[in-house]
C-alpha positions as CSV (number, residue, x, y, z in Angstrom):
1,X,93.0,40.1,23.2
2,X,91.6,38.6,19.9
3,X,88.7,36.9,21.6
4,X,85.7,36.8,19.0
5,X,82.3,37.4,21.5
6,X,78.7,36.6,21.0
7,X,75.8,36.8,23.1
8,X,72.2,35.0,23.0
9,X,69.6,35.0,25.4
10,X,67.6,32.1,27.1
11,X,63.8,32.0,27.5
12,X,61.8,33.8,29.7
13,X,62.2,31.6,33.4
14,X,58.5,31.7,35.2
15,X,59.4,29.1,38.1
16,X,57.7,30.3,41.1
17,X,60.2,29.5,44.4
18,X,59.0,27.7,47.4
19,X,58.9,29.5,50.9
20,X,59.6,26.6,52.7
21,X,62.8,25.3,55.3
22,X,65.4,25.9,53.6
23,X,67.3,22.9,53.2
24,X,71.4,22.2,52.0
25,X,71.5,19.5,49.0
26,X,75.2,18.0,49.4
27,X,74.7,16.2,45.8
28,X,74.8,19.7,43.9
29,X,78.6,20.4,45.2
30,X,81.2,20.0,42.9
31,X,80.2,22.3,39.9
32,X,82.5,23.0,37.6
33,X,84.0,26.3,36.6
34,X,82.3,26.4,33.3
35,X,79.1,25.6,34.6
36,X,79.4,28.3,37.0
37,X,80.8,30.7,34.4
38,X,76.9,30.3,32.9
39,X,75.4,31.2,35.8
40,X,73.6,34.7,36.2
41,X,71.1,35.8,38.5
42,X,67.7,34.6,37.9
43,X,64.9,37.7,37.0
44,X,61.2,36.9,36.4
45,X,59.9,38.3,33.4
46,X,62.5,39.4,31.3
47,X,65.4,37.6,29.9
48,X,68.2,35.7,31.7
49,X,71.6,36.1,29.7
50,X,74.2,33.7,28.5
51,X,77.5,34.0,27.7
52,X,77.6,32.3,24.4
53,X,81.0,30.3,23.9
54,X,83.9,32.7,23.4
55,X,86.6,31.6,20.8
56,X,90.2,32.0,22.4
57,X,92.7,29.7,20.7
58,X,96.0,29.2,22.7
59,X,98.7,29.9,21.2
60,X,97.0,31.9,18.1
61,X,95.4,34.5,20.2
62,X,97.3,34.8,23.0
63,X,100.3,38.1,23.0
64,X,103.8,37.8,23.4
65,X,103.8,40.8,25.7
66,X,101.4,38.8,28.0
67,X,101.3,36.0,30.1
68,X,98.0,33.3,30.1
69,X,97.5,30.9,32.2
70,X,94.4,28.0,32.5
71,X,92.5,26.6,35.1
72,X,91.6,23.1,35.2
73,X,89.7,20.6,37.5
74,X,88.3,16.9,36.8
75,X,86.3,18.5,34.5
76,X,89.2,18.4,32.1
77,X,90.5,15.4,32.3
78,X,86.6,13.7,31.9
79,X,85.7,15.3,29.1
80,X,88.3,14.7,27.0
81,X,88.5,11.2,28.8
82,X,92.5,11.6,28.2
83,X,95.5,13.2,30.1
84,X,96.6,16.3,29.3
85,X,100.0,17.1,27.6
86,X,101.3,19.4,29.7
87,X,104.9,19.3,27.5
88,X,102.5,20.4,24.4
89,X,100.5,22.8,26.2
90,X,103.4,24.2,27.6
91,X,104.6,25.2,24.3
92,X,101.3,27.1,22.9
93,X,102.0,30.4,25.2
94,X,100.5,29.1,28.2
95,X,102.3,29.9,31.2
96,X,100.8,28.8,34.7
97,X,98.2,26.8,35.3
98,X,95.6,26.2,39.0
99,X,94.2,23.1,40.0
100,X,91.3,23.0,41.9
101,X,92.3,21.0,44.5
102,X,89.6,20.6,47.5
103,X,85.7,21.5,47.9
104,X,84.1,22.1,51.6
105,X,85.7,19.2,54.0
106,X,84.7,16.4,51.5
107,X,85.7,16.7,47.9
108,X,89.1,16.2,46.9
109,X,89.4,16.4,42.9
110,X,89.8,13.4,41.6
111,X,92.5,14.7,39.4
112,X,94.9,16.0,41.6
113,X,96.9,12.9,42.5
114,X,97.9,12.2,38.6
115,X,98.2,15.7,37.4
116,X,100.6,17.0,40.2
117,X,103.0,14.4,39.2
118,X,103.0,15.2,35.7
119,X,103.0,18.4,35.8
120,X,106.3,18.6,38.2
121,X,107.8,16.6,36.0
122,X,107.4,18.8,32.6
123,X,108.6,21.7,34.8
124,X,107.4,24.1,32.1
125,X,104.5,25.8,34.1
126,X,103.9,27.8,37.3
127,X,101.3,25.5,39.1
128,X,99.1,26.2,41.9
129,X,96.2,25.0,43.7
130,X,92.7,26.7,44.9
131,X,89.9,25.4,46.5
132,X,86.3,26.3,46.6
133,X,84.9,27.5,49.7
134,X,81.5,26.5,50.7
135,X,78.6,28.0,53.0
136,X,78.1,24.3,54.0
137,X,81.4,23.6,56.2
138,X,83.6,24.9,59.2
139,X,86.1,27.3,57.5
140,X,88.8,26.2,59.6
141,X,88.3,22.5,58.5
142,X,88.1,23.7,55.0
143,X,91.2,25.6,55.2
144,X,92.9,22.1,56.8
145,X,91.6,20.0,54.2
146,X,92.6,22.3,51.5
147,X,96.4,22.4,53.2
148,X,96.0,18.5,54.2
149,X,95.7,17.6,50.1
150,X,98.0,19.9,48.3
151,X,100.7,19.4,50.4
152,X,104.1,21.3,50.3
153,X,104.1,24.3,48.1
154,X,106.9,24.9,46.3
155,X,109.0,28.1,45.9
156,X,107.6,28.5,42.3
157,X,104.3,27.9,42.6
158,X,101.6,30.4,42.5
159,X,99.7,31.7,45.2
160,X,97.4,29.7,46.8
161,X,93.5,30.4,45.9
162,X,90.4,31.1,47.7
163,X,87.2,30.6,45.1
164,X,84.8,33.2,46.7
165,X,81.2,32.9,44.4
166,X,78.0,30.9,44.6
167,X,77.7,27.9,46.3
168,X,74.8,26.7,44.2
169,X,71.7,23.9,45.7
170,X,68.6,22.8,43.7
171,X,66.4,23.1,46.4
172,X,65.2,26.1,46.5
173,X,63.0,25.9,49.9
174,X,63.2,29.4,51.4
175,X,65.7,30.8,48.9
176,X,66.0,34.5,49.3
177,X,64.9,36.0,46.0
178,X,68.5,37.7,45.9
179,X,70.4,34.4,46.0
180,X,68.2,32.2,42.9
181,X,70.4,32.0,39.7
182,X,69.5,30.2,36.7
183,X,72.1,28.0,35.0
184,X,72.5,26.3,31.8
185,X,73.5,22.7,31.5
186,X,73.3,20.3,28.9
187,X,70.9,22.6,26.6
188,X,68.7,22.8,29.9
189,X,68.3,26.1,32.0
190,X,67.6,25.2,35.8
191,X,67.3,27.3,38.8
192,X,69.3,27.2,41.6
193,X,69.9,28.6,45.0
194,X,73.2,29.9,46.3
195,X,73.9,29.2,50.1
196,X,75.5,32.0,50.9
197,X,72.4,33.9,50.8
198,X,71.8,32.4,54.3
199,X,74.3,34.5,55.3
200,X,75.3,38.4,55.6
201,X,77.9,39.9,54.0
202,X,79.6,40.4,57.5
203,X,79.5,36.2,58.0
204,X,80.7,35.5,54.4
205,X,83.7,37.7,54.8
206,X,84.7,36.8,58.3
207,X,84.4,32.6,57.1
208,X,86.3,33.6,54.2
209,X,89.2,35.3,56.5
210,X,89.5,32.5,58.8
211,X,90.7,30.6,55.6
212,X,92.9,33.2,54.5
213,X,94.4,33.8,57.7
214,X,95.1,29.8,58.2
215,X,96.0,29.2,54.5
216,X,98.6,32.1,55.1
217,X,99.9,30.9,58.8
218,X,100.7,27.3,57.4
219,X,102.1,28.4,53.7
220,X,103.9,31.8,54.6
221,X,102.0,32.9,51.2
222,X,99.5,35.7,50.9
223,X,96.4,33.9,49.4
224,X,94.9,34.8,46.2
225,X,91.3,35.1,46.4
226,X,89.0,34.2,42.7
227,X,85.5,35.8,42.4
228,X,83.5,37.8,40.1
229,X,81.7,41.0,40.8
230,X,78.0,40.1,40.1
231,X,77.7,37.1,42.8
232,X,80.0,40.1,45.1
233,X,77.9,43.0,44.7
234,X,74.6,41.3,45.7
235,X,75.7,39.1,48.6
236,X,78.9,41.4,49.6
237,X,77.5,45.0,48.2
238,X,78.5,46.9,45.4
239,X,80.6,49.6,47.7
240,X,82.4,47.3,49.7
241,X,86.2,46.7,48.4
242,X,87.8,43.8,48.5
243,X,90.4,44.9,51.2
244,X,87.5,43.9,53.2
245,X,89.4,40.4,52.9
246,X,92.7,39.6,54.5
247,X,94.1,39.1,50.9
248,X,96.1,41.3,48.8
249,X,96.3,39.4,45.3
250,X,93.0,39.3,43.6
251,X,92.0,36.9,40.5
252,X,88.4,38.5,38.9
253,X,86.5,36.5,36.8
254,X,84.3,38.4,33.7
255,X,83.3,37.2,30.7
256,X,81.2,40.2,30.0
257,X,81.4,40.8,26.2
258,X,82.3,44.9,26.2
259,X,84.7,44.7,29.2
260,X,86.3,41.7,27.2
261,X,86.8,44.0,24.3
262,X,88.5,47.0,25.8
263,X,90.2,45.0,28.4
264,X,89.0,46.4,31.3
265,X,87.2,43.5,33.6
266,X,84.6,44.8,36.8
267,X,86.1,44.5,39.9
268,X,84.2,44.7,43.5
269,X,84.9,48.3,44.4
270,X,86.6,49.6,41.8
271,X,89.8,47.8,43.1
272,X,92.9,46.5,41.5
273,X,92.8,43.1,39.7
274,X,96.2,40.6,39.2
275,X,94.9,37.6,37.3
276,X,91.8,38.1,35.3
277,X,90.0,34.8,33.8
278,X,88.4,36.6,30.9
279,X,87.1,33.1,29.3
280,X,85.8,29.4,30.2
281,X,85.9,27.9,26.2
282,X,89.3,28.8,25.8
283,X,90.9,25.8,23.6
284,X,94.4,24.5,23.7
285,X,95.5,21.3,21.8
286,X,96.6,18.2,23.5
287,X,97.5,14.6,21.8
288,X,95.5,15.9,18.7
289,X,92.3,16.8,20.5
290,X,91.1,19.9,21.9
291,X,90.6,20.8,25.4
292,X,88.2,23.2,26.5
293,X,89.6,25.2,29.6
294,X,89.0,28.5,31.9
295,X,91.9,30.8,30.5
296,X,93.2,34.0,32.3
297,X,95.4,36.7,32.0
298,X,98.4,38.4,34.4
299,X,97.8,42.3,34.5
300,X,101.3,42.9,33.8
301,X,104.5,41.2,32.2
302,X,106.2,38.0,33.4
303,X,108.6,39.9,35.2
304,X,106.1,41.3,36.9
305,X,104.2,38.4,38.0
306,X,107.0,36.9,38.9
307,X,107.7,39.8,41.3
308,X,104.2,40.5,43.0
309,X,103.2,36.8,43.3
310,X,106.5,36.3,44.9
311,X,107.4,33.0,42.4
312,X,110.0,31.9,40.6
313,X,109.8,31.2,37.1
314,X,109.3,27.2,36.5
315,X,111.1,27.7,33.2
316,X,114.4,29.4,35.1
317,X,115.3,27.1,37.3
């Protein structure tokens, strides 16, 4: 992939962390992906890194021989403060696209109930939904939320998507050391605490089954389930596979500069990866402006994604 990298590093972070009740603050839900893309475990006394923005321009830098797909949530539509041209983007090598669709019991994304019109209608893309999973609700009510909003899938949309990674709070009362992360926002670097960090490794994967395993009952899909391998290997463990889920299809996010270059993202275990979201500045032009989205790759040709997601193409129909 052409994908021009650079890295910088933020200043030294000497916030001490209370050892207090720890305490769930509902009003930090609904990150977005980018946000969470610039997120790395928080060190005392040494530097935290951030990805610097990475320059992929759809359809310039994107192969023939591959297929790219986007992500997109509210996020998208707010910041541009438009709707996107899903005719135009269509047309600039970008194949398939997810939709966040739910958080926990409570969030719906705003953006679902104009976009999954449109979308259907320019019947150019493979669309799908995910939703992310939080520490903070029932699995099983998450799981019937997330079916209750996206309604009936169709035969050529993509699997449906677990987002497995941190579930990020500002209060940090009684944060394990383990789970604080610092994050950059608005030129600001903060500290936060993940939720799951409540839990063990055992809990997180049995909540995250009881989704899979509902999501899968009511769909007749095999889930696909989104995470990256440095919230994994410190809440999870760096040995443990992610077979440990009851989910074949894995999507791994890494932005990490080397792996970008030679193509080769981490993934928990040493495991197999299908999608791999390699980027969240990617830009792809709509109505004249730009819009800055989460990009990802299939590991394979369209053929091949067609086959081992089990989809139809939206183009061949």
């Amino acid at each position: 992939m052409c994908i021009g990298c650079k890295w910088f590093y933020a200043i030294l972070l000497m916030l001490s962390v209370a050892d207090t009740s720890f305490v769930a603050a509902e009003t930090d839900q609904d990150s977005s992906r980018q946000e969470l893309f610039a997120t790395v475990p928080y060190a005392p006394n040494r530097p935290t890194p951030f990805f610097a923005p990475q320059l992929f321009r759809f359809p310039s830098d994107a192969r023939d021989d591959s297929v790219f797909g986007i992500d997109v949530s509210h996020y998208t539509e707010d910041n541009c403060k438009c709707m996107p041209n899903w005719d135009e983007i269509a047309s600039q090598k970008v194949r398939f696209v997810y939709l966040k669709a739910t958080e926990s019991t409570t969030i719906l994304d705003p953006s679902l109930v104009t976009v999954i019109p449109t979308l259907r209608k320019a019947d150019k893309l493979n669309i799908g939904f995910f939703h992310f999973f939080s520490e903070r609700a029932d699995a099983e009510k998450q799981a019937q939320y997330f079916l209750s909003a996206i309604g009936q899938i169709q035969p050529q949309d993509l699997p449906p998507g677990l987002d497995l990674e941190m579930d990020l709070t500002s209060n940090l009362a009684g944060c394990p050391t383990t789970a604080v992360y610092a994050q950059r926002k608005n030129g600001h670097i903060t500290k936060k605490c993940d939720m799951w960090g409540r839990l063990s490794s055992q809990q997180i994967i049995e909540r995250a089954n009881i989704w899979l395993d509902d999501v899968k009952k009511a769909t007749g899909r095999d889930p696909i389930v989104y995470t990256l391998s440095s919230w994994w290997d410190v809440r999870i463990g760096a040995k443990t596979s992610l077979k440990s889920l009851h989910a074949s299809l894995v999507w791994i996010a890494d932005g990490d500069q080397t792996r970008v270059q030679n193509e080769t993202p981490k993934v928990p275990g040493d495991g197999p990866w299908d999608l791999w979201q390699f980027t969240s500045t990617a830009h792809v032009a709509s109505d004249g402006r730009v819009l800055k989205v989460d990009a990802s790759v299939y590991h394979g040709n369209l053929s091949d994604m067609m086959k081992r997601l089990g989809i139809k193409d939206a183009r061949q129909r």
